[in-house]
C-alpha positions as a Markdown table, in Angstrom:
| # | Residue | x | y | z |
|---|---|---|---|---|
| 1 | Unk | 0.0 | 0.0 | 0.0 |
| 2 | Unk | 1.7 | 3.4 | -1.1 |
| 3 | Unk | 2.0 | 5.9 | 1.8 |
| 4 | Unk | 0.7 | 9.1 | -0.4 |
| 5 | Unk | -2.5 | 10.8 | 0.3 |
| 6 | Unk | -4.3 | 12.0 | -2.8 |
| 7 | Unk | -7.9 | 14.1 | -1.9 |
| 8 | Unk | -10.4 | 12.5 | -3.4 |
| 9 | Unk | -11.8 | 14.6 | -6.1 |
| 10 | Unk | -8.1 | 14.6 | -7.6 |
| 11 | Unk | -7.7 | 10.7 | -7.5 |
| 12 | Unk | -11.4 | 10.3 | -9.3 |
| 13 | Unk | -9.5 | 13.0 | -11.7 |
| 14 | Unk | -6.6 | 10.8 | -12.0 |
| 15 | Unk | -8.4 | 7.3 | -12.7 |
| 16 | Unk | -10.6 | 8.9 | -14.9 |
| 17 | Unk | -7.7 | 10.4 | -16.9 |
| 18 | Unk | -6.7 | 6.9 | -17.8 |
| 19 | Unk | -9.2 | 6.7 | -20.2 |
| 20 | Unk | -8.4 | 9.5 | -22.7 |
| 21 | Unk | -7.8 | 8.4 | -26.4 |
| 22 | Unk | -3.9 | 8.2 | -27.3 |
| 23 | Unk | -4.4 | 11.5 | -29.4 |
| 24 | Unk | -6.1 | 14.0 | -26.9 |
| 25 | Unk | -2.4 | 12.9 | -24.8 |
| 26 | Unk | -0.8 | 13.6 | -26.9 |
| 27 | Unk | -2.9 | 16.8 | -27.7 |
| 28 | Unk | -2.2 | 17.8 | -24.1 |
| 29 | Unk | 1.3 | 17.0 | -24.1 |
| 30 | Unk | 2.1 | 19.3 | -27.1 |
| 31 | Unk | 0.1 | 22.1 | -25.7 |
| 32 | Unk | 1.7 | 21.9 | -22.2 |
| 33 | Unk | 5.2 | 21.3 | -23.0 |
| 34 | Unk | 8.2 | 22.4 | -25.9 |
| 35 | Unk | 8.1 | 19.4 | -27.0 |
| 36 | Unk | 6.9 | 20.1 | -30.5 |
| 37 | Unk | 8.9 | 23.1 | -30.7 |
| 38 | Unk | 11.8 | 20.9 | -30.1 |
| 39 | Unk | 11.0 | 18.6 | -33.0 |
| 40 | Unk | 9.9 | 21.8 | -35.0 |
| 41 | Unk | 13.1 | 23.2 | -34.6 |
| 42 | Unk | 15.0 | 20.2 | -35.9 |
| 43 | Unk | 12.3 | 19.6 | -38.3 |
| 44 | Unk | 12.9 | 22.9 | -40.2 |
| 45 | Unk | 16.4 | 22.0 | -40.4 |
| 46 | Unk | 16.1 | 18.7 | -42.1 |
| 47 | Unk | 13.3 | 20.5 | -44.4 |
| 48 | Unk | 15.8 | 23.1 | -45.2 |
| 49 | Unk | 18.5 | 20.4 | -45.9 |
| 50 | Unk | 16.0 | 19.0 | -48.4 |
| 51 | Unk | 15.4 | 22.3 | -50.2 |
| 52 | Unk | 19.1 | 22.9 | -51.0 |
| 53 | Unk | 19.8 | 19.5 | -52.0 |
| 54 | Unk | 16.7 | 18.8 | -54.2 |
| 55 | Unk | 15.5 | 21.6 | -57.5 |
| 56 | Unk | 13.2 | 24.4 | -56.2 |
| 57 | Unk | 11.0 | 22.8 | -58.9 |
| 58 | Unk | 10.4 | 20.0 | -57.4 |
| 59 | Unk | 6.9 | 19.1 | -55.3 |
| 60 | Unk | 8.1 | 17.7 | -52.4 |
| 61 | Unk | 6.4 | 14.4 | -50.7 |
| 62 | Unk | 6.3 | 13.5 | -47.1 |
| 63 | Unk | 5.8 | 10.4 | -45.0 |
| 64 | Unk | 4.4 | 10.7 | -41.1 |
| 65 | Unk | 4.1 | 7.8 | -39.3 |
| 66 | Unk | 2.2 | 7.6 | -35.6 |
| 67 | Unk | 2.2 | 11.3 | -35.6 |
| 68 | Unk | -0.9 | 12.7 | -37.8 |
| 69 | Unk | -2.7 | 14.9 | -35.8 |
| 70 | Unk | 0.8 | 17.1 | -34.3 |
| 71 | Unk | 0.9 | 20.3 | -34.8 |
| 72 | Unk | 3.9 | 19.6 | -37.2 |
| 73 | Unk | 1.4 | 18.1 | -39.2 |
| 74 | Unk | 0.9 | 22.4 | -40.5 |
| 75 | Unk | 4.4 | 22.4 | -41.2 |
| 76 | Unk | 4.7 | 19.6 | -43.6 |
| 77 | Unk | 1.6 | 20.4 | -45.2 |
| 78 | Unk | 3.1 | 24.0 | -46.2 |
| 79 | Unk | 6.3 | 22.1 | -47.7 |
| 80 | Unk | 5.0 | 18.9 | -48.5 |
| 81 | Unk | 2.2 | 19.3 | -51.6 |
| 82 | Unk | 3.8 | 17.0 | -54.1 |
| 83 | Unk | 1.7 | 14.6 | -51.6 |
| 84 | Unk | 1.7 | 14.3 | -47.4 |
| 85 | Unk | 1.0 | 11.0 | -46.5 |
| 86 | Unk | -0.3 | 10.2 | -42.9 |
| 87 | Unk | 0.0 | 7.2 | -41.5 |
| 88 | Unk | -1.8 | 5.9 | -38.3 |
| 89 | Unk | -3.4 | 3.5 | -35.8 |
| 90 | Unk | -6.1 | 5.2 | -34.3 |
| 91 | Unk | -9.0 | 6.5 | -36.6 |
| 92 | Unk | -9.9 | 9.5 | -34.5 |
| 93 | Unk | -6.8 | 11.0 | -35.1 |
| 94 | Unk | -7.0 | 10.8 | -38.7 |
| 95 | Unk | -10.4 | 11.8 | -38.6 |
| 96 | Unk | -9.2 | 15.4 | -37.3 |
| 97 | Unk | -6.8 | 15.4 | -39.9 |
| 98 | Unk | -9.9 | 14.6 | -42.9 |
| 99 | Unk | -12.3 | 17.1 | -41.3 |
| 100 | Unk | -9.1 | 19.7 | -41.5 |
| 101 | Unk | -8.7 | 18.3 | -45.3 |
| 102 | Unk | -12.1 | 18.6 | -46.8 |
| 103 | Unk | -12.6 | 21.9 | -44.8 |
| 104 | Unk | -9.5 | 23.2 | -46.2 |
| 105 | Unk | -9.1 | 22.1 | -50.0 |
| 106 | Unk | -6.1 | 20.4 | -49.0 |
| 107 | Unk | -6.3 | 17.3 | -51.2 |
| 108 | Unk | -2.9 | 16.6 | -51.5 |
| 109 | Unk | -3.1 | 15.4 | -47.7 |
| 110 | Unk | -3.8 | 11.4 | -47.6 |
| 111 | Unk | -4.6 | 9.7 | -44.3 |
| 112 | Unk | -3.9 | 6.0 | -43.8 |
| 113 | Unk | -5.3 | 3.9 | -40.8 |
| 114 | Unk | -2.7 | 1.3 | -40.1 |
| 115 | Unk | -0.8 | -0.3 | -37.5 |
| 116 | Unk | 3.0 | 1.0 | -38.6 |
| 117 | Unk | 4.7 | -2.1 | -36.6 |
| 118 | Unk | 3.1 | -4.2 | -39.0 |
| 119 | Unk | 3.0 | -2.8 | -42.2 |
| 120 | Unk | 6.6 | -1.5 | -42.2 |
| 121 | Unk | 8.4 | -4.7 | -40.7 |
| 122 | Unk | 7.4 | -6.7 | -43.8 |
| 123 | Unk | 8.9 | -5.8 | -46.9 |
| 124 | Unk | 6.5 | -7.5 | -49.6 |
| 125 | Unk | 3.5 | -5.5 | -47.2 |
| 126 | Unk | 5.8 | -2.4 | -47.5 |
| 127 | Unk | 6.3 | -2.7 | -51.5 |
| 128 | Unk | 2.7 | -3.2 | -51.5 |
| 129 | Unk | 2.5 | 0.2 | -49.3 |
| 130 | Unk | 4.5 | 1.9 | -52.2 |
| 131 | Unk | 2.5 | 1.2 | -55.2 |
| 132 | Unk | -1.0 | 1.2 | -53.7 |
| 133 | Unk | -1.1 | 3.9 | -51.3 |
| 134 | Unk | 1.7 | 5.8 | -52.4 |
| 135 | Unk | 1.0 | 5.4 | -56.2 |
| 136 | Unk | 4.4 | 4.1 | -56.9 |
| 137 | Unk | 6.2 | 7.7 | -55.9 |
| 138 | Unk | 8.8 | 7.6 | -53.0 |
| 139 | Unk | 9.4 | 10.2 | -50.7 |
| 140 | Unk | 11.4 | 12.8 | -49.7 |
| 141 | Unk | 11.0 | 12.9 | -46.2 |
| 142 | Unk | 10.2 | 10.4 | -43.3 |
| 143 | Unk | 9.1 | 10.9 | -39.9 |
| 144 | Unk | 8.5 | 8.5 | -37.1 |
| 145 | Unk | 8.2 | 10.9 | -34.0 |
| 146 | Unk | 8.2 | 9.1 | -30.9 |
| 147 | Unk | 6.6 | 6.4 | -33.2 |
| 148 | Unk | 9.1 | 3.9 | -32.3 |
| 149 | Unk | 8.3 | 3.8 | -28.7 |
| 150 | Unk | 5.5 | 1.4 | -29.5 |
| 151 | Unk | 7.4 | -1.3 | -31.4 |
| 152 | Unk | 10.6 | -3.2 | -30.0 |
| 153 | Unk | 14.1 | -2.3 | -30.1 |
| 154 | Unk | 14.7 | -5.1 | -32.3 |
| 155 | Unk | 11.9 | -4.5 | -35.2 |
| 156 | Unk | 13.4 | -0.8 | -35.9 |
| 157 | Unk | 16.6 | -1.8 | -37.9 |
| 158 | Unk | 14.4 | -3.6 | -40.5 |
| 159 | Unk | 12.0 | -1.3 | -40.6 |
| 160 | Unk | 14.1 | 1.4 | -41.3 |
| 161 | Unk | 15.9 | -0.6 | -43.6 |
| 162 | Unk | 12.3 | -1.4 | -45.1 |
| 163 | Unk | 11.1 | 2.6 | -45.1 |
| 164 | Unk | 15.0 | 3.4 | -46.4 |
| 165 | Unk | 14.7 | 1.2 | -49.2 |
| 166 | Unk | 11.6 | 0.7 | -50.4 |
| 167 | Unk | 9.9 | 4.2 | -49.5 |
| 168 | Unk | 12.3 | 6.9 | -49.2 |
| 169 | Unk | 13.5 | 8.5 | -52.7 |
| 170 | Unk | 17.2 | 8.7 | -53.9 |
| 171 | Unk | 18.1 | 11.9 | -52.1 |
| 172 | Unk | 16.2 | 12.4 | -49.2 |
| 173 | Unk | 16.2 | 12.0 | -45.2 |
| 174 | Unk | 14.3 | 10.0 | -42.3 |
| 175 | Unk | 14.2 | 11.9 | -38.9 |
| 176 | Unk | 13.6 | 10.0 | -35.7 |
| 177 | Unk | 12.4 | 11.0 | -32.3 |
| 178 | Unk | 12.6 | 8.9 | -29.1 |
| 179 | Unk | 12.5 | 9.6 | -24.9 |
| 180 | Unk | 16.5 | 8.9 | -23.9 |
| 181 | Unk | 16.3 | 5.7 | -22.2 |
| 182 | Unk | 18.3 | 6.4 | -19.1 |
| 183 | Unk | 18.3 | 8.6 | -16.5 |
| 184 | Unk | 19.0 | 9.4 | -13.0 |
| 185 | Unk | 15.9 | 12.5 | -12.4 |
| 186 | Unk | 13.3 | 11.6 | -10.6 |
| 187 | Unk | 11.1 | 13.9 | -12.1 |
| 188 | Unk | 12.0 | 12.7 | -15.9 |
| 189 | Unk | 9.5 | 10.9 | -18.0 |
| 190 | Unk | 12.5 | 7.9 | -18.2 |
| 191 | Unk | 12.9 | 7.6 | -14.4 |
| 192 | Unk | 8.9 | 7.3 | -14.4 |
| 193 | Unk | 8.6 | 4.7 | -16.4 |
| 194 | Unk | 11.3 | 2.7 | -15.4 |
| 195 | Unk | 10.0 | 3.2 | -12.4 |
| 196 | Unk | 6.2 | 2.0 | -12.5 |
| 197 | Unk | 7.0 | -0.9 | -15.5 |
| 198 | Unk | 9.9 | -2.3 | -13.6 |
| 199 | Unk | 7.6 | -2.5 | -10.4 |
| 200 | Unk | 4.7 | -4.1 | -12.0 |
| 201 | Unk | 5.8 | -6.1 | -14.8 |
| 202 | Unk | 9.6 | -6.0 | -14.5 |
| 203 | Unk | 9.8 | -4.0 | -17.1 |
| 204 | Unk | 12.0 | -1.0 | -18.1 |
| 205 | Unk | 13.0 | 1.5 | -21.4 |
| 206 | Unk | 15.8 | -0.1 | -23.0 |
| 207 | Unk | 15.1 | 1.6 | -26.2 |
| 208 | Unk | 18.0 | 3.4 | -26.5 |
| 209 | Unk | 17.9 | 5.5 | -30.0 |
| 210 | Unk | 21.5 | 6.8 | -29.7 |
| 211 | Unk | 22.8 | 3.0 | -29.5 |
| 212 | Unk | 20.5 | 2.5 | -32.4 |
| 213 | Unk | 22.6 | 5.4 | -34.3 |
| 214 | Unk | 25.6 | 4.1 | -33.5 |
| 215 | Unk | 24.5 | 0.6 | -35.5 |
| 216 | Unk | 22.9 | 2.4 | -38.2 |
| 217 | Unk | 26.4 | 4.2 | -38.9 |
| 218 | Unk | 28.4 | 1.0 | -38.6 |
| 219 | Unk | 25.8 | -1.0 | -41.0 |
| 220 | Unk | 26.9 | -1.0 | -44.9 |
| 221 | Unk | 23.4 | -0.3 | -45.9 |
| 222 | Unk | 23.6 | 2.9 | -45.1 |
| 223 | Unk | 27.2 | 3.6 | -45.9 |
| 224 | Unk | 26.1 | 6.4 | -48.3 |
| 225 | Unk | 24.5 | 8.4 | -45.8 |
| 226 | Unk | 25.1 | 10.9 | -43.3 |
| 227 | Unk | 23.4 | 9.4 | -39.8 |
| 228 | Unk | 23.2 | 12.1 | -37.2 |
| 229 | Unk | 21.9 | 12.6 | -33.7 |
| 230 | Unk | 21.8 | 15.1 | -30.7 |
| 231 | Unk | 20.2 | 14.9 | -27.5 |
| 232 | Unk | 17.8 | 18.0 | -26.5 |
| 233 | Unk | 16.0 | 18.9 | -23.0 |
| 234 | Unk | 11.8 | 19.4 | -22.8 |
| 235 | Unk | 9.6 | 20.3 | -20.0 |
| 236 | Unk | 5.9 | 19.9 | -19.6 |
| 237 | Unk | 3.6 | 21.2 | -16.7 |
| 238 | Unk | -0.6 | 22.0 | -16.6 |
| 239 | Unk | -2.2 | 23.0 | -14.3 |
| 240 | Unk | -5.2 | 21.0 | -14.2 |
| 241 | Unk | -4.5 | 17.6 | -12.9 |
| 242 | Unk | -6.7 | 15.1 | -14.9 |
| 243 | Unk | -4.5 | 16.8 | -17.9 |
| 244 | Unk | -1.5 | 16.1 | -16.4 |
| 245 | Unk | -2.6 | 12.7 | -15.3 |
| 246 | Unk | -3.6 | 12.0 | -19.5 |
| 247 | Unk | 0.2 | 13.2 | -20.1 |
| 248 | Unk | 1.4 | 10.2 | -17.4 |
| 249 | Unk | -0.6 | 7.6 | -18.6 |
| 250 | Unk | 0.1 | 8.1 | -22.3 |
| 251 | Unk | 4.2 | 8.1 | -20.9 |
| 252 | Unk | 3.2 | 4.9 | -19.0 |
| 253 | Unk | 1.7 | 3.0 | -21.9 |
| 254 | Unk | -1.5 | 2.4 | -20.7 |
| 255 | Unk | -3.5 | 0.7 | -21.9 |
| 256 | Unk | -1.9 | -0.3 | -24.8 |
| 257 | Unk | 1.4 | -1.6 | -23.8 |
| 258 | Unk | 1.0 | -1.7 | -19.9 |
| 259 | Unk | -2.9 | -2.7 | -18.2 |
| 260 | Unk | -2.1 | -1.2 | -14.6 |
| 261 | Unk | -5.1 | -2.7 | -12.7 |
| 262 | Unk | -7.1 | -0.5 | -10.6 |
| 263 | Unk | -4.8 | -0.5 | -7.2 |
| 264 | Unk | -2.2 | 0.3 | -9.7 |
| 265 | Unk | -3.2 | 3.3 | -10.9 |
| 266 | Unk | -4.4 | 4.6 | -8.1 |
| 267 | Unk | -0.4 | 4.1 | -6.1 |
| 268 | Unk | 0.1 | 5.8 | -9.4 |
| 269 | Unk | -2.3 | 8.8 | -9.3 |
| 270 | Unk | -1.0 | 9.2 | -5.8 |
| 271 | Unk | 2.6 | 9.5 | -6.4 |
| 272 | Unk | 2.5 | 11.7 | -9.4 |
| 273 | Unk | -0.2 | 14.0 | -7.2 |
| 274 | Unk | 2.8 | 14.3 | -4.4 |
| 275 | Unk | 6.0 | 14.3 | -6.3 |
| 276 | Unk | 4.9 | 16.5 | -9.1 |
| 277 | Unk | 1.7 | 18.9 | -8.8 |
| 278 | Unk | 0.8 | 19.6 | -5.7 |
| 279 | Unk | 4.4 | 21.3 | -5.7 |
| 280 | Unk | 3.8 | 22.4 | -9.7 |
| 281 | Unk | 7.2 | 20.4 | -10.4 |
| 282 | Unk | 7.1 | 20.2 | -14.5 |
| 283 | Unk | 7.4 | 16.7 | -15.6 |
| 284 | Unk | 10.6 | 16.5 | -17.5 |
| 285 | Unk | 12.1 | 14.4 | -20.7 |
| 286 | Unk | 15.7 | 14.1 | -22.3 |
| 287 | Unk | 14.7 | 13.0 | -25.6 |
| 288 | Unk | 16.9 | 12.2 | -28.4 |
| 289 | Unk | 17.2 | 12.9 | -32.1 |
| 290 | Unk | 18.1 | 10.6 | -35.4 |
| 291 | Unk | 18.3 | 12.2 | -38.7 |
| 292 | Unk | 19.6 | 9.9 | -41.7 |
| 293 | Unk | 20.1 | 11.9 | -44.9 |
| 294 | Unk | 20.8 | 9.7 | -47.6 |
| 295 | Unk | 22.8 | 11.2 | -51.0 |
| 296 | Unk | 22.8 | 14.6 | -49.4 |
| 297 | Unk | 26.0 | 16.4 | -51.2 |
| 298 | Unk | 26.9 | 18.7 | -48.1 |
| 299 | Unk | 26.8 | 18.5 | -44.0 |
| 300 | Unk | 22.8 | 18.2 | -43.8 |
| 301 | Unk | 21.6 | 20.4 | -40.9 |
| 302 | Unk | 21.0 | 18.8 | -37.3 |
């Protein structure tokens, strides 16, 4: 039994929280932190890259995987109208993203409902991605956003390899976003998880996207490309606890990954109540950054 006290209306707050679709997190989290200012930053830069590399003539085409309803998703429609392709899992967030479409005239947008994990780690499934939903045109740009955080360490070297290969044109760039996997803070997203999953199911984040750099660079399939990486700092507080509780959950993978029974979440609800906003401590993350530019002439931008 935890020793944290919780009043009730903020622990009812807290459970109830645990229900909120995988988008409106998300939705929460990008409102309430830098972290898509981060990724916009470094986003800009890769787009930028792109532009220099490729003819001003060209209609650029763009690839988002697990990440359709971002705000980003306003950036890469600006630079993307050769074709934006949006991949997903859950049909509410690409419903957004169609309502945005047909209200906006912007039919160079396509939205896909599919589970990435799957489609991406086959490669005849992935061909068949190219030709039928793609229309046979690769892409200039790929971006899996904290998308890898819901597959396996193991499944992202083929299906980058897959995506490299099969999906991404002959100059062009895939940029990666994940949580660092180690840290010491108490107060960091890692720590949390680590944390919780390794109490409960023994569990902790070994997905470590820097190590996964490191193998990328010393792999001869990408021996024509430039693979890059940096490590930036984001912060994320609201002051509304059933918001900040939807930010927790979404960290802790539940439901999808994780299914923290009721006495669970509520040691949970407790703890995050104590350590973080009663005393409005932001919830913090180290997250790291993986571009790979492939046939790029020049030092792409990082």
């Amino acid at each position: 039994m935890t020793k944290y006290n919780i009043p009730a209306q903020f622990l009812k707050s807290g459970l109830e929280a645990a229900h909120t679709k995988m988008f409106k997190e998300d939705k929460v989290w990008a409102r309430y932190s830098n972290d898509k200012v981060d990724i916009g930053e470094t986003l800009a830069g890769v787009i930028r890259t792109l532009n220099k590399a490729l003819p001003l003539s060209k209609h650029m085409k763009a690839l988002s995987i697990g990440s359709s309803n971002e705000p980003q998703f306003r950036i890469l429609e600006t630079m993307f109208q050769g074709g934006l392709y949006l991949v997903d899992i859950e049909k509410s967030a690409l419903d957004i993203v169609k309502e945005r479409v047909h209200r906006q005239f912007t039919r160079y947008v396509h939205t896909i409902q599919a589970d990435y994990r799957k489609l991406f780690l086959n490669q005849k499934k992935t061909k068949k991605f190219l030709n039928k939903n793609l229309k046979g045109q690769k892409v200039d740009l790929i971006i899996l956003h904290h998308s890898l955080y819901y597959s396996n360490e193991a499944d992202w070297a083929p299906i980058v390899r897959n995506l490299f290969k099969t999906v991404l044109a002959p100059k062009g760039a895939i940029h990666m976003v994940l949580m660092s996997s180690e840290s010491d803070n108490p107060y960091s997203t890692t720590w949390l998880y680590n944390h919780f999953a390794g109490k409960f199911f023994n569990q902790k984040n070994n997905q470590n996207l820097l190590r996964f750099k490191r193998e990328l660079g010393k792999d001869p399939f990408f021996k024509n490309s430039q693979v890059l990486s940096k490590t930036s700092n984001v912060k994320c507080f609201v002051d509304d606890f059933g918001k900040f509780m939807a930010v927790i959950w979404m960290i802790l993978l539940y439901p999808n990954v994780h299914k923290y029974t009721l006495k669970q979440r509520k040691e949970i609800s407790k703890f995050i109540y104590n350590r973080f906003w009663r005393n409005k401590r932001p919830l913090l993350q180290q997250q790291d950054h993986v571009i790979i530019y492939r046939n790029i002439g020049f030092k792409g931008l990082l």
